[in-house]
C-alpha positions as CSV (number, residue, x, y, z in Angstrom):
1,X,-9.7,-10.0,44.6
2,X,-10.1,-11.6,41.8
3,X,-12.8,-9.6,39.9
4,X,-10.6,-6.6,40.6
5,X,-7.3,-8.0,38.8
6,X,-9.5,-9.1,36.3
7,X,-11.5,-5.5,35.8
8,X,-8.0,-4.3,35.9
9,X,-6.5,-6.3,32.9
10,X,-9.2,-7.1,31.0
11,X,-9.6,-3.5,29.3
12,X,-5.8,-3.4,29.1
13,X,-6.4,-6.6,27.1
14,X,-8.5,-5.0,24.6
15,X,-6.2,-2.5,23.7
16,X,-3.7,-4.9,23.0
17,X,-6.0,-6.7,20.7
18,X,-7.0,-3.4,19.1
19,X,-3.5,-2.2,18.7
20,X,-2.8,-5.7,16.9
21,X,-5.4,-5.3,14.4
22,X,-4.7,-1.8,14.0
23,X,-1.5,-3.3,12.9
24,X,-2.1,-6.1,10.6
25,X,-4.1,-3.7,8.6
26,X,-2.0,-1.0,7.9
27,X,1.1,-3.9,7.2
28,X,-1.5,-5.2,4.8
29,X,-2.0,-2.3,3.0
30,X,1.7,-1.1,2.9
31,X,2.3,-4.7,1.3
32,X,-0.4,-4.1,-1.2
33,X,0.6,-1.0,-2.1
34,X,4.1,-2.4,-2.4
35,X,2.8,-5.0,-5.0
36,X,1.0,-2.0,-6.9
37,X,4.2,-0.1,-7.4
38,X,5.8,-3.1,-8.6
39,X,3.1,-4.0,-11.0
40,X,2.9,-0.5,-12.1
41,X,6.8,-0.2,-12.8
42,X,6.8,-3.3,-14.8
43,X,4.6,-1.8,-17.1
44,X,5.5,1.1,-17.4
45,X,9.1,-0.2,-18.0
46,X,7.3,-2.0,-21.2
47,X,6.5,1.1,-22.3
48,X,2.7,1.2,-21.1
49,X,0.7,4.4,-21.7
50,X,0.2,6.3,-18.2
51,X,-3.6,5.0,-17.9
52,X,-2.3,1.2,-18.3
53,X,-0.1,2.0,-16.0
54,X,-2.6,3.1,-13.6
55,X,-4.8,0.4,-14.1
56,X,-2.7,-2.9,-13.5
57,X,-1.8,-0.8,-10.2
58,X,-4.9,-0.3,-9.3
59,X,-5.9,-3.7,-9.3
60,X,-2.9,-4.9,-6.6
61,X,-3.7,-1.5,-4.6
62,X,-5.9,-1.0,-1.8
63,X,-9.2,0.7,-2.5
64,X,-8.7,4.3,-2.9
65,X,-5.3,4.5,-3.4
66,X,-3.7,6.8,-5.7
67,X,-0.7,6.4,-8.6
68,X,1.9,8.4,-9.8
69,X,4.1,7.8,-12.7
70,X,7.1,9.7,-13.3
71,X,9.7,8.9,-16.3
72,X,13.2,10.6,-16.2
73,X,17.4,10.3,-16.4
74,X,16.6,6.5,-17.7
75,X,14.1,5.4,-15.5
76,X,10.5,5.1,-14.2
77,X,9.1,5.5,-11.2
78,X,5.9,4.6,-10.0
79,X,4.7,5.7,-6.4
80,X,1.2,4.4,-4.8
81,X,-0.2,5.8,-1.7
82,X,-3.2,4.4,0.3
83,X,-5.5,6.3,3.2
84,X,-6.0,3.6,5.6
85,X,-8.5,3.7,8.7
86,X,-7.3,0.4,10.4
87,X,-9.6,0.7,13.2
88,X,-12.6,1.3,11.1
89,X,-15.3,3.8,11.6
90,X,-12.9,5.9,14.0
91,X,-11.1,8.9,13.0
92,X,-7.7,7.5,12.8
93,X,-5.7,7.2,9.3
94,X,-2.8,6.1,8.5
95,X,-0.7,6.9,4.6
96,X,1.2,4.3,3.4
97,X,3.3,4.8,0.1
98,X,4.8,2.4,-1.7
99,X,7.7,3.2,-4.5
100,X,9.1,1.3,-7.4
101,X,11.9,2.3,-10.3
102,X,12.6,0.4,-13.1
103,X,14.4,0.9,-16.4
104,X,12.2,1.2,-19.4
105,X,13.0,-1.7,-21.7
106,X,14.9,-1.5,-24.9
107,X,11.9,-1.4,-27.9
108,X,13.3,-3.0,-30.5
109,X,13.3,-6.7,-28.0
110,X,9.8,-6.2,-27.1
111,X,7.5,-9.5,-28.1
């Protein structure tokens, strides 16, 4: 009785521990992109070229991920977005986005 119970719960078992890491990875990314956006905004408010921009994002992004930089009414905005496969060589993606705004800095106070 049991090996039954146990045959039962065991696969039951592995999808939990599946749907956990499935988790963690696509939190992991969202918070990395999250960071890039952030990164990429600062800049950007500093009055970084677009490519700059690009690049300090790209550094705190996940691999692959893509940035947009948008400047209007007194602002920037900077948007990353990741594909994530959190399970690996399956099929499965997940997009995660990240977006920061932040108002460019006056130039006549910049060190």
């Amino acid at each position: 009785m049991v090996t039954a119970e146990t045959a039962v719960v065991l696969p039951v078992l592995l999808l939990v521990l599946v749907g956990a890491v499935a988790a963690v990875t696509v939190v992991g990314a969202q918070l990395r992109c999250v960071d890039a956006a952030r990164e990429g905004a600062r800049a950007a408010a500093r009055g970084e070229d677009v490519a700059t921009v690009a690049g300090w994002a790209g550094r705190a992004a996940p691999d692959g991920a893509r940035t947009t930089v948008a400047t209007g009414a007194g602002e920037v905005r900077v948007r990353v977005t990741a594909e994530v496969t959190p399970l690996g060589p399956l099929p499965w993606r997940v997009t995660v986005t990240a977006e920061a705004v932040a108002l460019p800095e006056p130039l006549g106070e910049r060190p």
